[in-house]
C-alpha positions as CSV (number, residue, x, y, z in Angstrom):
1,X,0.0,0.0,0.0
2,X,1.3,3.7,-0.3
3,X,2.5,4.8,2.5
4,X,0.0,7.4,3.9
5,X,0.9,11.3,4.6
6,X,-0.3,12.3,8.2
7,X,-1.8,15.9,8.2
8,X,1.3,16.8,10.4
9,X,3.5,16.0,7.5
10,X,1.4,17.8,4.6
11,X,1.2,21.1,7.1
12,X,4.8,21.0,7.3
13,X,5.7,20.8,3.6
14,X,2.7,23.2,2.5
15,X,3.2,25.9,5.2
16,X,2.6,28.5,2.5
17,X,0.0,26.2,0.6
18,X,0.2,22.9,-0.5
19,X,-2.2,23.1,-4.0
20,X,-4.2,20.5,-5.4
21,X,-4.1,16.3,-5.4
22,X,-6.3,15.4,-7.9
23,X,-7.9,11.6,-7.7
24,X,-5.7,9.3,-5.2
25,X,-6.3,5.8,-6.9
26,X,-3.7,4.1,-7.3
27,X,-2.3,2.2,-4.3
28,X,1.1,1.2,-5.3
29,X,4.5,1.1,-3.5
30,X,6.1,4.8,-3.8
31,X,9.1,3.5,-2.2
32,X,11.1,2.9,-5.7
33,X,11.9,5.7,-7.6
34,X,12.6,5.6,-11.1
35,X,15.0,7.3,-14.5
36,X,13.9,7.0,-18.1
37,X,14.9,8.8,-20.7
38,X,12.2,9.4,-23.3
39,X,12.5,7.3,-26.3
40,X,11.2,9.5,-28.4
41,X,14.4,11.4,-28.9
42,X,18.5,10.6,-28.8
43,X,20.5,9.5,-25.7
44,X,23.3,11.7,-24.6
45,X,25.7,12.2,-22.1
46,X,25.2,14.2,-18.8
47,X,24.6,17.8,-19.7
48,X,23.7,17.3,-23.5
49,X,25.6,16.5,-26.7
50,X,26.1,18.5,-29.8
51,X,23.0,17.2,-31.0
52,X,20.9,17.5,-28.4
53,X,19.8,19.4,-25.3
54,X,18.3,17.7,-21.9
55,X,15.0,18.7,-20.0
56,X,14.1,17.1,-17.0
57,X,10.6,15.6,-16.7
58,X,9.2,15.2,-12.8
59,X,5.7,13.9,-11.8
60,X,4.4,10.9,-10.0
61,X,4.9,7.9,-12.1
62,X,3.8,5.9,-9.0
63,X,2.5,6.3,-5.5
64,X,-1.3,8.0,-5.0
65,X,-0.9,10.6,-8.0
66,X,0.0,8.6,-10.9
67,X,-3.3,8.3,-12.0
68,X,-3.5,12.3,-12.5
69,X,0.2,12.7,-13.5
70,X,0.9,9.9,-15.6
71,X,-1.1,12.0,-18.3
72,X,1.0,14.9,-17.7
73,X,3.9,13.4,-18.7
74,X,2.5,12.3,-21.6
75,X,1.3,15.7,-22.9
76,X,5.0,16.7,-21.8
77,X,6.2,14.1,-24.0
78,X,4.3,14.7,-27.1
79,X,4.9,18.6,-27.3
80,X,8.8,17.2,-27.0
81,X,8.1,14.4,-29.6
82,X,6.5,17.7,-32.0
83,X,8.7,20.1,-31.8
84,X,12.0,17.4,-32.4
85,X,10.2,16.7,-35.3
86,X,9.8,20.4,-36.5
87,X,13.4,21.1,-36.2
88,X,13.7,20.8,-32.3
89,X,15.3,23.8,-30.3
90,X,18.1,26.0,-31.8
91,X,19.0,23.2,-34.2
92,X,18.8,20.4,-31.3
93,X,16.8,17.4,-30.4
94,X,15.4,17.5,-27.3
95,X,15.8,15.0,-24.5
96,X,13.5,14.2,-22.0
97,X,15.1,12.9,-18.8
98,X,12.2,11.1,-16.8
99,X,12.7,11.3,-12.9
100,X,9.5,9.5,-10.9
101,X,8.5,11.8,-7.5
102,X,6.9,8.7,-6.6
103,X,3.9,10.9,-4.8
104,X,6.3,11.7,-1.9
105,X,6.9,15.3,-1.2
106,X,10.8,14.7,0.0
107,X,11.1,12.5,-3.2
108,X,10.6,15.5,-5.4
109,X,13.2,17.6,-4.0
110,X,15.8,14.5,-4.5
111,X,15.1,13.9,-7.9
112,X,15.0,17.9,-8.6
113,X,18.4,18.2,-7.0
114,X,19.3,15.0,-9.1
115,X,18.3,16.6,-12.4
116,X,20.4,19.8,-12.0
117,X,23.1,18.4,-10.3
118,X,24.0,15.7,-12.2
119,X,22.1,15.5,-15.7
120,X,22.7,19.6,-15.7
121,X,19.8,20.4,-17.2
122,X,18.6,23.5,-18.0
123,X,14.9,23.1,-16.9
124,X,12.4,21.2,-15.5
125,X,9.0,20.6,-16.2
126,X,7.1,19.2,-13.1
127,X,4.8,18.7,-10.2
128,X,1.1,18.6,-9.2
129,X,-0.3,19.0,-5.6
130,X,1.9,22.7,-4.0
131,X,3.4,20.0,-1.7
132,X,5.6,18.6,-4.3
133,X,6.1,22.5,-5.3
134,X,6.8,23.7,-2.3
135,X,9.6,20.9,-1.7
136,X,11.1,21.7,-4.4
137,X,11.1,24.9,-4.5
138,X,14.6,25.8,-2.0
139,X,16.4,23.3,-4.4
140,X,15.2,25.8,-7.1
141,X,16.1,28.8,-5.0
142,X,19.7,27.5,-4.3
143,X,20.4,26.7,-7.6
144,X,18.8,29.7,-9.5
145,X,17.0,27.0,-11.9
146,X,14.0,27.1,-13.8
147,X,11.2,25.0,-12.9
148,X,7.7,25.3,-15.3
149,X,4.6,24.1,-12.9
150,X,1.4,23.0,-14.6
151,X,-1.6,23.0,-12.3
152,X,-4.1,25.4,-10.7
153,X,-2.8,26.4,-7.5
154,X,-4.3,28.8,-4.1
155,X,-1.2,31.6,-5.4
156,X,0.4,33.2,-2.5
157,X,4.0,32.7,-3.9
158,X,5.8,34.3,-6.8
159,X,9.4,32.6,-7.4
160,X,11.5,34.1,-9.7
161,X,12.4,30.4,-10.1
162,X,9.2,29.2,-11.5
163,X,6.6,29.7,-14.4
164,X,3.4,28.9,-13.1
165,X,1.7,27.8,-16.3
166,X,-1.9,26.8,-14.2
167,X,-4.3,29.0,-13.0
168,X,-4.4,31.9,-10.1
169,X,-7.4,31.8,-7.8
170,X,-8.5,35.0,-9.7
171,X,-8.8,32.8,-12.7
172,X,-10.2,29.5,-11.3
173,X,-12.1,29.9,-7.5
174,X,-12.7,34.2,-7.6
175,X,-14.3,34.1,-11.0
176,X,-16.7,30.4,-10.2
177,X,-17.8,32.4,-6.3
178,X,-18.9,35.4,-8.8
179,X,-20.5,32.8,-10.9
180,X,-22.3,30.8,-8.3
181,X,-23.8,34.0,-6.6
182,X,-25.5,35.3,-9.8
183,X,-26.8,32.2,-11.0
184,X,-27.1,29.5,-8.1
185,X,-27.4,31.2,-4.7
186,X,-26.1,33.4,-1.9
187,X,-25.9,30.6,0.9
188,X,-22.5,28.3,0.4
189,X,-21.2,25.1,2.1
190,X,-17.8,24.6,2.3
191,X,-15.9,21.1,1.8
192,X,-12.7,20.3,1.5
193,X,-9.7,17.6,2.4
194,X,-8.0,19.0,5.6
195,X,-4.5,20.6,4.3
196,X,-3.8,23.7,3.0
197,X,-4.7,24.2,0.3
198,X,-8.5,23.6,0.3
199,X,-8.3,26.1,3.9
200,X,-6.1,28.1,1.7
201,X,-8.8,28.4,-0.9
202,X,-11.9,28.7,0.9
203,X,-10.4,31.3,3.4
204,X,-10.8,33.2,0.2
205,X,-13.5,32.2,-0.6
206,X,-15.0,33.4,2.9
207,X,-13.5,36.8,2.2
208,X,-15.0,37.1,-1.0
209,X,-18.4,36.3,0.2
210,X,-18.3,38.6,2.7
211,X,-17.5,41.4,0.6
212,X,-20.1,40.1,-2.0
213,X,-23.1,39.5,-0.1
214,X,-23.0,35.9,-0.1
215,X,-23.2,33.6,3.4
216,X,-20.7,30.9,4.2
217,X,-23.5,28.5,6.2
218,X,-21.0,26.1,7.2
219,X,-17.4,24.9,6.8
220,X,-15.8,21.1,6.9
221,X,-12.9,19.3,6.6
222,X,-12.1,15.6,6.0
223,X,-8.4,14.1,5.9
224,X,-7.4,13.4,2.9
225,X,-8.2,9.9,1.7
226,X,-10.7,9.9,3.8
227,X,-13.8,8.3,2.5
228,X,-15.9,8.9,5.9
229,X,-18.3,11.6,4.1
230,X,-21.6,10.8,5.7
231,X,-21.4,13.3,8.9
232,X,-20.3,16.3,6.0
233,X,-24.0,14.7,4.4
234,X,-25.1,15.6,7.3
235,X,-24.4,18.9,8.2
236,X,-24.8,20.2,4.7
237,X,-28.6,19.0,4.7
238,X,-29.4,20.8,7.9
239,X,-27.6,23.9,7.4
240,X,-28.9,24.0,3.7
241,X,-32.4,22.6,4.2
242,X,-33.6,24.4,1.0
243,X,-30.7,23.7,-1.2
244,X,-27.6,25.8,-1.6
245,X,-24.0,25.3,-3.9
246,X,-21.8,23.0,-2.4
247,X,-17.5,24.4,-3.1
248,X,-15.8,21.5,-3.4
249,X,-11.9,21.2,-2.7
250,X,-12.4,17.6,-2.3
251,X,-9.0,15.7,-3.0
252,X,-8.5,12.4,-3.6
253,X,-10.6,9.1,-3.2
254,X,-13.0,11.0,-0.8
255,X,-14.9,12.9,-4.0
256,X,-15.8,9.1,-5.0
257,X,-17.6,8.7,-1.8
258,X,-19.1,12.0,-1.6
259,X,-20.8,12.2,-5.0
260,X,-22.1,9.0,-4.8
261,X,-23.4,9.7,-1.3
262,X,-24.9,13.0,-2.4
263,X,-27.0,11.4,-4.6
264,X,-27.4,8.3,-2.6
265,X,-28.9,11.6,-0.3
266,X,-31.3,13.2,-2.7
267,X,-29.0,16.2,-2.8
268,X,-28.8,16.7,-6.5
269,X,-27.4,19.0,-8.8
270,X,-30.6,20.7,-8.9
271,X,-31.1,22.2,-5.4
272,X,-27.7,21.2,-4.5
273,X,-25.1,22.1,-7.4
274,X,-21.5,21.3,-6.4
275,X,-18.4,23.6,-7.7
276,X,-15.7,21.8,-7.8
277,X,-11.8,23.0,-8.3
278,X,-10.1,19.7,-8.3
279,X,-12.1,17.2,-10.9
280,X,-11.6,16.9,-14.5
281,X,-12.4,14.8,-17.2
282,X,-10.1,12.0,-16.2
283,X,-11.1,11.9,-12.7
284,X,-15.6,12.3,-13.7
285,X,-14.4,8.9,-15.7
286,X,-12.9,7.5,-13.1
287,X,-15.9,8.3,-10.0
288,X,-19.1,7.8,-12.9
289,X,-20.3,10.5,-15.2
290,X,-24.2,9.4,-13.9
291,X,-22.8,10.6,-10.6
292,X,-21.5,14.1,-11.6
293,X,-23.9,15.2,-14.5
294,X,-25.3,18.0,-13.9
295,X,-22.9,19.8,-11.7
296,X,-19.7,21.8,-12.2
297,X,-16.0,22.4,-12.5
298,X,-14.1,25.8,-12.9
299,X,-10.7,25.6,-15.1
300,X,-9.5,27.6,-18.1
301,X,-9.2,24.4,-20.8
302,X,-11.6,21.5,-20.7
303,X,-11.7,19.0,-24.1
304,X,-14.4,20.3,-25.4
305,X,-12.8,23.7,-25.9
306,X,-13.8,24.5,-29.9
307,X,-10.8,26.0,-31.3
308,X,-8.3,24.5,-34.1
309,X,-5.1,24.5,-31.7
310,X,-7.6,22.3,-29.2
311,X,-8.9,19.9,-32.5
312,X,-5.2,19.7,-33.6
313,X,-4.5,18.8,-29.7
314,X,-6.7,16.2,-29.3
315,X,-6.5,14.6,-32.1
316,X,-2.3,14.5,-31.9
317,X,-2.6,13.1,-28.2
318,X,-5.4,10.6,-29.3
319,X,-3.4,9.5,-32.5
320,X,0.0,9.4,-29.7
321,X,-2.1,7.5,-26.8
322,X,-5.2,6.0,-28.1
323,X,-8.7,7.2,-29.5
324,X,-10.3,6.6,-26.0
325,X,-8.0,9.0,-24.3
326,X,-9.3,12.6,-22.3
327,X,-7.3,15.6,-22.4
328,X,-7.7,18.1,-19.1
329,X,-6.3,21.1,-18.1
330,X,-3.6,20.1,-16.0
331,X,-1.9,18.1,-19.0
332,X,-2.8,21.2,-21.5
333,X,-0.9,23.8,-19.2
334,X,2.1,21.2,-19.5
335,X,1.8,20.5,-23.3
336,X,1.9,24.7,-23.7
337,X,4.2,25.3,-20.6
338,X,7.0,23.1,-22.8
339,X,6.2,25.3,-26.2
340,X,6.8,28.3,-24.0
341,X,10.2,27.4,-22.8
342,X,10.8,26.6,-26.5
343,X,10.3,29.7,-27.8
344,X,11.8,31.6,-24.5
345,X,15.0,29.8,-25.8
346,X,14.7,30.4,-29.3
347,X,14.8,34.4,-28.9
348,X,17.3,34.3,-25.9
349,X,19.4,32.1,-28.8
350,X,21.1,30.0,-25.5
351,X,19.7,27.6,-23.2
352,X,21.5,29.8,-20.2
353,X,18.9,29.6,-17.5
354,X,18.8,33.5,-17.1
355,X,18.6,34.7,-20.3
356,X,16.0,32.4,-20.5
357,X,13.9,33.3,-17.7
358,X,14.1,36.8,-19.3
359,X,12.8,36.1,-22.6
360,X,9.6,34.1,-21.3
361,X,8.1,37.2,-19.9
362,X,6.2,38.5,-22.5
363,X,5.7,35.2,-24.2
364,X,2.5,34.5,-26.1
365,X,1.3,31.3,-27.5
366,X,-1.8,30.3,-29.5
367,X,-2.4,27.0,-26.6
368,X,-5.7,25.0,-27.1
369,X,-7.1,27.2,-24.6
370,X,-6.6,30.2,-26.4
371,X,-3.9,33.0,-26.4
372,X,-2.2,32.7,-23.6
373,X,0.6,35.4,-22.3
374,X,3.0,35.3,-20.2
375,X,3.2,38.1,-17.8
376,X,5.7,39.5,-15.6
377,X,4.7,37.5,-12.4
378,X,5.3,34.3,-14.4
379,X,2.1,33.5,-14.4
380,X,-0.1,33.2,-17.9
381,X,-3.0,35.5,-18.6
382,X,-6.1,32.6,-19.6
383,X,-9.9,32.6,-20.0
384,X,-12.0,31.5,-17.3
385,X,-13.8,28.8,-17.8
386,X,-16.7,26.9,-16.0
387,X,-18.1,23.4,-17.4
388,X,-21.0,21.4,-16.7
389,X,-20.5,17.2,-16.3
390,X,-22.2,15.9,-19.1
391,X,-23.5,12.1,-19.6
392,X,-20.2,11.1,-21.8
393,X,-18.3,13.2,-18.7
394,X,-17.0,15.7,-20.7
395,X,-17.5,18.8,-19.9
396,X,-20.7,21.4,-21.4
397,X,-19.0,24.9,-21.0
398,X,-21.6,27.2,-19.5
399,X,-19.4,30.4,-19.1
400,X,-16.5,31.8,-20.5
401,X,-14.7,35.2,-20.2
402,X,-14.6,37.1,-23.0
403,X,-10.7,37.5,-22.9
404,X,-7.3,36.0,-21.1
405,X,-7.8,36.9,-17.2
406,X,-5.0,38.5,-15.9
407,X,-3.2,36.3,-13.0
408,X,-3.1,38.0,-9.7
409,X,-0.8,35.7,-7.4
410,X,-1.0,37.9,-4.4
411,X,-5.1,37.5,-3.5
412,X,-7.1,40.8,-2.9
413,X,-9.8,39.9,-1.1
414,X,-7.3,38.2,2.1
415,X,-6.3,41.5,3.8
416,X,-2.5,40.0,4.7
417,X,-1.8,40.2,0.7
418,X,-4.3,42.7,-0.4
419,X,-2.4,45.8,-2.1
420,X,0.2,43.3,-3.6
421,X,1.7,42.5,-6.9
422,X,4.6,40.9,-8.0
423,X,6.9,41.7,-11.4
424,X,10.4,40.0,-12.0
425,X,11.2,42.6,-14.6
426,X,11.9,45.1,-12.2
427,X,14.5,44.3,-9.7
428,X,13.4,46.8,-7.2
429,X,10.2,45.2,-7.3
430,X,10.6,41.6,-7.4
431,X,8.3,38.6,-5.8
432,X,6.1,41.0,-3.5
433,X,5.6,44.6,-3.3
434,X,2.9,46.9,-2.3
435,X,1.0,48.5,-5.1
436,X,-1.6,50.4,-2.7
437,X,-2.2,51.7,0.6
C-alpha cells in the first residue's frame, strides 16, 4: 500500500500552501523511484551533446498521483516528440530525462536536486499538488533553476524560479464564487480535504463572500483519503435545508464517496449544485459521469474547448495515446508550458537559464485554450472557464470570459496580501511589493 501522509507532514511541507491532489487511486509502492529517458528522442551524455539538449521531466509515475500525473507526462512528451520533429530547439533534439516523484513530497526535492546536479539540465518541467512545489522549491532557489509548474494552484507565492503555467485563484475559484452567486445562490457550504490548500482556498472564498453579499453557512474538513463523508452529508442538509451550492476542494478518493453519497442523499445538482476546483475529465471517468452530471468544475481548458489549436490537440494526443483517451487542463498547461520554454529559448538564442527566464516574460502562445501570455509575475493571462458534467463526462461549458484573465498571485480579497503585486522585470520590485495603501 502507499505509504500514507499524516496531516502533520502535509502542514509542514505546505506551510505556504500545498495546492491541489487530484484523484488518489492508485495504491502502489512509492518506495522505488525511477530514471527514463524518453525514447522519443536521442540518448546523450550528462549535460547534452552537440545534438541535443536535456530537460528534466518530474511527476508521480507511481505512489497516490500517478493516476493524474501519468497524463501529464504524456502531454509533456508529445509537445517534445513535435517540436523534435519540426526542427527541435536552436537546431537540437530535445531529450526528456524522466525522474519519478513517486507521490512523496521529500522524493521530489531529491530527484530535482538529481536533475540539476548531475544531468545539468537547464529546466524542469514538473509537479502537481503545491506539496511537491513547495519541496522543491529551495532546491530551485539555491540553484537559481527554472522550474515550469502545470496545475491550478491557491497563489500566494511568486518565485522568480518558476513559471506557473496553471491557474491563479483569480482565474479559477474568484471568477466560479462570482459565478455561483449570480446564477445558483447566496448561501454556500464549504468542503474540503484537511490541508492547506483547500483552507487556503476557501479562506478566500469566505472573504470574498463577505465582501459580495453571499453567506458561508458552514465549513468542513475531511483528511485526505478519507472516504468517511456521511457526517459532511449531514451537516450540509441541515444547514442547507432548501438547497444551496456545495464548493468543493475535495481531493482524492473521498470525491468518490461523496458524489455517490450526495446522490445516494437526494441532494442533487438541482437544489444542491456542487463547484468543484479539483475534478476533471479524467477523474468524472474514473468516479461515474451518472454521478456528476449535472454539476460543475471551474478551469481555463476543458476538451471540449472549440478552437483549431484544441482539435489539432486532441486529435495529436489521441493519435500518440489511443482514441479513448481525455485531455484536461492540468496536461494542457504542461503541453503549452514546454512550447513556451521553447520559444523563451529560441529568442534568448542559449539555453542559459537567465537569459532564459528573461525572454519568457512577454511570451505568447496560441495554446488549445486560447492565447495565452506570459506576464511579468510568471504567471499566464487565460480565460475563465466553467463546465457542466455531461453524460459522456465531458464537460458542457456554461461560461467563459470574453478574454485571457489577468493572473493575480497575491489575492485581494485576504487583507494580509491585499495591495500586492509581483513583477520579475523590475528588480526593485521583485516577488512581493505593495501597489496600494
Amino acid at each position: 500500500m502507499a505509504r500514507r501522509l499524516g496531516r502533520r507532514k502535509f502542514l509542514l511541507y505546505g506551510s505556504a500552501a500545498l495546492g491541489t491532489s487530484l484523484l488518489l487511486k492508485a495504491c502502489t509502492s512509492n518506495e522505488q523511484t525511477t530514471t527514463s529517458v524518453d525514447s522519443t528522442a536521442p540518448t546523450a551524455s550528462a549535460g547534452g551533446s552537440g545534438d541535443t539538449v536535456k530537460v528534466g521531466i518530474l511527476h508521480s509515475l507511481s505512489g497516490t498521483m500517478a493516476i493524474s500525473e501519468k497524463s501529464v507526462v504524456d502531454a509533456e512528451k508529445l509537445a517534445i516528440k513535435e517540436i523534435n520533429e519540426s526542427g527541435g530547439v536552436l537546431g537540437k533534439q530535445v531529450e526528456a530525462i524522466v525522474e519519478d516523484g513517486a507521490s512523496d513530497w521529500p522524493t521530489f526535492a531529491e530527484k530535482a536536486r538529481k536533475l540539476i546536479d548531475q544531468d545539468q539540465v537547464p529546466v524542469i518541467f514538473g509537479g502537481w499538488t503545491s506539496a511537491s512545489r513547495k519541496a522543491m522549491l529551495p532546491v530551485f532557489e539555491e540553484n537559481k533553476h527554472m522550474l515550469w509548474y502545470p496545475v491550478q494552484y491557491e497563489g500566494q507565492e511568486c518565485s522568480q524560479n518558476i513559471f506557473y503555467t496553471g491557474a491563479a485563484p483569480n482565474q479559477q475559484i474568484e471568477p466560479s464564487v462570482d459565478w455561483l452567486l449570480e446564477n445558483k445562490g447566496k448561501e454556500f457550504f464549504l468542503v474540503g480535504s484537511d490541508y492547506v490548500f483547500p483552507r487556503t482556498a476557501n479562506t478566500i472564498i469566505k472573504a470574498q463572500l463577505e465582501a459580495k453579499g453571499g453567506k458561508t453557512v458552514g465549513e468542513d474538513y475531511l483528511p485526505l483519503g478519507s472516504t468517511e463523508v456521511t457526517p459532511i452529508i449531514t451537516k450540509i442538509r441541515a444547514a442547507l435545508p432548501n438547497g444551496g451550492v456545495i464548493y468543493n476542494t475535495l481531493n482524492g478518493d473521498s470525491n468518490v464517496a461523496f458524489f455517490k453519497q450526495l446522490q445516494g442523499a437526494g441532494l442533487g445538482p438541482d437544489k444542491y449544485p456542487v463547484m468543484s476546483v479539483s475534478i476533471a475529465e479524467e477523474e468524472v471517468r474514473a468516479i461515474g459521469p451518472e454521478y456528476l452530471k449535472g454539476h460543475y468544475a471551474a478551469w481555463n481548458y476543458f476538451m471540449t474547448v472549440d478552437t483549431p489549436e484544441n482539435k489539432k490537440f486532441v486529435e495529436a494526443f489521441q493519435k500518440e495515446y489511443g482514441e479513448d483517451r481525455v485531455t484536461n487542463d492540468p496536461m494542457e498547461a504542461a503541453y503549452i508550458a514546454v512550447y513556451l520554454w521553447k520559444q523563451a529559448v529560441e529568442k534568448a538564442g542559449t539555453t542559459d537559464i537567465e537569459a532564459v527566464r528573461k525572454a519568457a516574460m512577454g511570451q505568447t502562445f496560441e495554446a488549445p485554450e486560447g492565447t495565452v501570455t506570459l506576464d511579468n509575475n510568471h504567471h499566464l493571462a487565460k480565460v475563465v472557464r466553467i463546465g457542466e458534467v455531461r453524460d459522456d463526462g465531458l464537460f458542457e461549458i456554461v461560461y467563459s470570459t470574453d478574454k485571457a484573465v489577468e493572473p493575480v498571485p497575491w489575492n485581494q480579497f485576504v487583507a494580509e496580501t491585499k495591495g500586492y503585486a509581483c513583477d520579475w522585470s523590475d528588480p526593485t520590485k521583485g516577488g512581493r511589493y505593495k501597489t496600494k495603501a
